[in-house]
C-alpha positions in Angstrom: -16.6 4.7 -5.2 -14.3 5.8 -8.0 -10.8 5.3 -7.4 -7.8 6.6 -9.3 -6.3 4.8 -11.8 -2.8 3.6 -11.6 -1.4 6.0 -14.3 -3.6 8.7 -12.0 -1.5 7.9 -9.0 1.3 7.8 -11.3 0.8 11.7 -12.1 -0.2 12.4 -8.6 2.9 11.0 -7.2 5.4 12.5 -10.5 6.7 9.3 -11.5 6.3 5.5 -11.5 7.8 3.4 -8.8 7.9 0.1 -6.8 7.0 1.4 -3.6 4.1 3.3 -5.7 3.1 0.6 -7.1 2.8 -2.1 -3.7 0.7 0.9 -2.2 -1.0 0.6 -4.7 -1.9 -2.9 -5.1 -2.0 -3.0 -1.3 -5.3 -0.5 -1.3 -6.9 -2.2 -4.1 -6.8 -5.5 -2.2 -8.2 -3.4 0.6 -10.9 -2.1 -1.0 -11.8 -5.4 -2.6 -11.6 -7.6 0.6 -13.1 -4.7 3.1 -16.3 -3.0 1.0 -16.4 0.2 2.4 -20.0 2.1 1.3 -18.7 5.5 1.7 -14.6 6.9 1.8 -14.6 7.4 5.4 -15.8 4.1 6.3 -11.8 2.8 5.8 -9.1 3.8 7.7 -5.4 3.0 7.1 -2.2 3.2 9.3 1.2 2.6 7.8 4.5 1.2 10.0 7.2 2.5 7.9 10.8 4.6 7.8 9.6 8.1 7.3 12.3 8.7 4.0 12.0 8.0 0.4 11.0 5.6 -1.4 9.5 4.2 2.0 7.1 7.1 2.2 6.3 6.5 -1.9 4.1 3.8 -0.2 1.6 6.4 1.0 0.6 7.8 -2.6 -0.2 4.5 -4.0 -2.3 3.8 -0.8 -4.0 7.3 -1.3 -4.7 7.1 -5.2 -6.2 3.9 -4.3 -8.8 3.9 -1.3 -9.4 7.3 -0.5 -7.5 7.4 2.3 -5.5 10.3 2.7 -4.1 12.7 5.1 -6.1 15.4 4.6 -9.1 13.8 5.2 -7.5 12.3 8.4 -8.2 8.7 7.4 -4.6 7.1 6.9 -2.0 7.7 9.7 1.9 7.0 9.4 3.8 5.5 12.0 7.1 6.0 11.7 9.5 3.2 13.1 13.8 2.3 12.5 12.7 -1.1 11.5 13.5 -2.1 7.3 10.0 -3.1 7.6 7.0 -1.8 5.6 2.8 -2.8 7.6 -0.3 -1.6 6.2 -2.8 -1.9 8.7 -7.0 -1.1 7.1 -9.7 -1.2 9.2 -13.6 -0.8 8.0 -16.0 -1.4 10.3 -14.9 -4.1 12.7 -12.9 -5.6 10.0 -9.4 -5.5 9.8 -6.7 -6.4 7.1 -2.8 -6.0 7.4 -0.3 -6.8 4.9 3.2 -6.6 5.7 5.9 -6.7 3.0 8.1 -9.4 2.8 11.6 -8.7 3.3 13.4 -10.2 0.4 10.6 -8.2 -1.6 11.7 -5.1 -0.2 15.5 -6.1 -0.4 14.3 -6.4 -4.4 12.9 -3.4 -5.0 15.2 -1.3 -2.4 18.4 -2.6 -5.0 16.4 -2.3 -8.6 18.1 -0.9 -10.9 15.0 -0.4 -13.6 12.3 1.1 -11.4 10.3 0.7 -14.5 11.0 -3.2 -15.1 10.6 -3.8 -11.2 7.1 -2.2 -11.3 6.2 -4.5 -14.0 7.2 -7.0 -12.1 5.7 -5.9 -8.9 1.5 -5.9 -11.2 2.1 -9.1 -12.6 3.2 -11.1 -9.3 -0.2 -12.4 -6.7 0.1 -9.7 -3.9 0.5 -12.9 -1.9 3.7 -13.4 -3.5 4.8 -10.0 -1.9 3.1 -9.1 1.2 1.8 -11.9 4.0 -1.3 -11.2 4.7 -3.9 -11.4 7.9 -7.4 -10.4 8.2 -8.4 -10.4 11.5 -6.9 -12.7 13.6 -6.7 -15.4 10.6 -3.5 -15.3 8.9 -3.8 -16.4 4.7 
C-alpha cells in the first residue's frame, strides 16, 4: 500500500511540526511491525488532549497508515492527562506506543519547530515513545 510521503503529510497538515512528525514516525513503525494487506485491516485509537499541537498527532498518523476518520479506522480519545498513546491493532495484533514525557516536555517548549522535527527523524522511535506489542513490552 502506498503511503504518503512526509513532505505529503506536510502539505496535508499546512506546515511541518513535532507532533506531525511523531505521528508520523509512530504509523510508519506501525505499518512496518503490523503488515496489514489491505487499509482497513489496521485500526488506530489515540489517548490524547483534544487541542493543538496535541491533535497535530492525528495528521501524521493519517498521512502515514491510512487510517483516517473518514474511513472510520482511527478513533480519538480525548483525556486531561499531558499524555500522548497510540494504540494499532491489525488482526489480533496489537502495538501501543506512548510518548515519553520528557519528549513531550521538549517538543511542547521548542522554540524552532523546524530544528526539533529534525531532531525528532534522526532520534530511534525508541528513544521517544516506549513501546509494547502485545502484552510484551520492548
Amino acid at each position: 500500500m502506498k503511503r504518503l510521503t512526509y513532505l505529503e503529510a506536510v502539505r496535508f497538515h499546512g506546515h511541518t511540526g513535532p507532533f506531525l512528525a511523531l505521528g508520523y514516525k509512530a504509523g510508519e513503525y506501525a505499518m512496518e511491525k503490523l503488515k496489514p494487506q489491505k487499509m482497513l485491516n489496521i485500526k488506530c485509537s489515540v489517548k490524547t488532549i483534544e487541542k493543538k499541537p496535541y491533535t497535530c498527532i492525528i495528521d501524521g498518523i493519517q498521512c502515514s497508515t491510512h487510517c483516517t476518520v473518514g474511513k472510520g479506522n482511527i478513533k480519538i480519545e480525548g483525556t486531561s492527562d499531558e499524555r500522548v498513546e497510540i494504540t494499532f491493532r491489525c488482526k489480533g495484533r496489537k502495538v501501543m506506543l506512548t510518548l515519553k514525557p520528557h519528549i513531550l516536555k521538549r517538543v511542547l517548549e521548542a522554540e524552532d519547530l523546524e530544528k526539533e522535527v529534525k531532531r525528532l527523524n534522526e532520534e530511534p522511535l525508541e528513544s521517544l515513545f516506549e513501546i509494547e506489542e502485545g502484552s510484551r513490552r520492548l
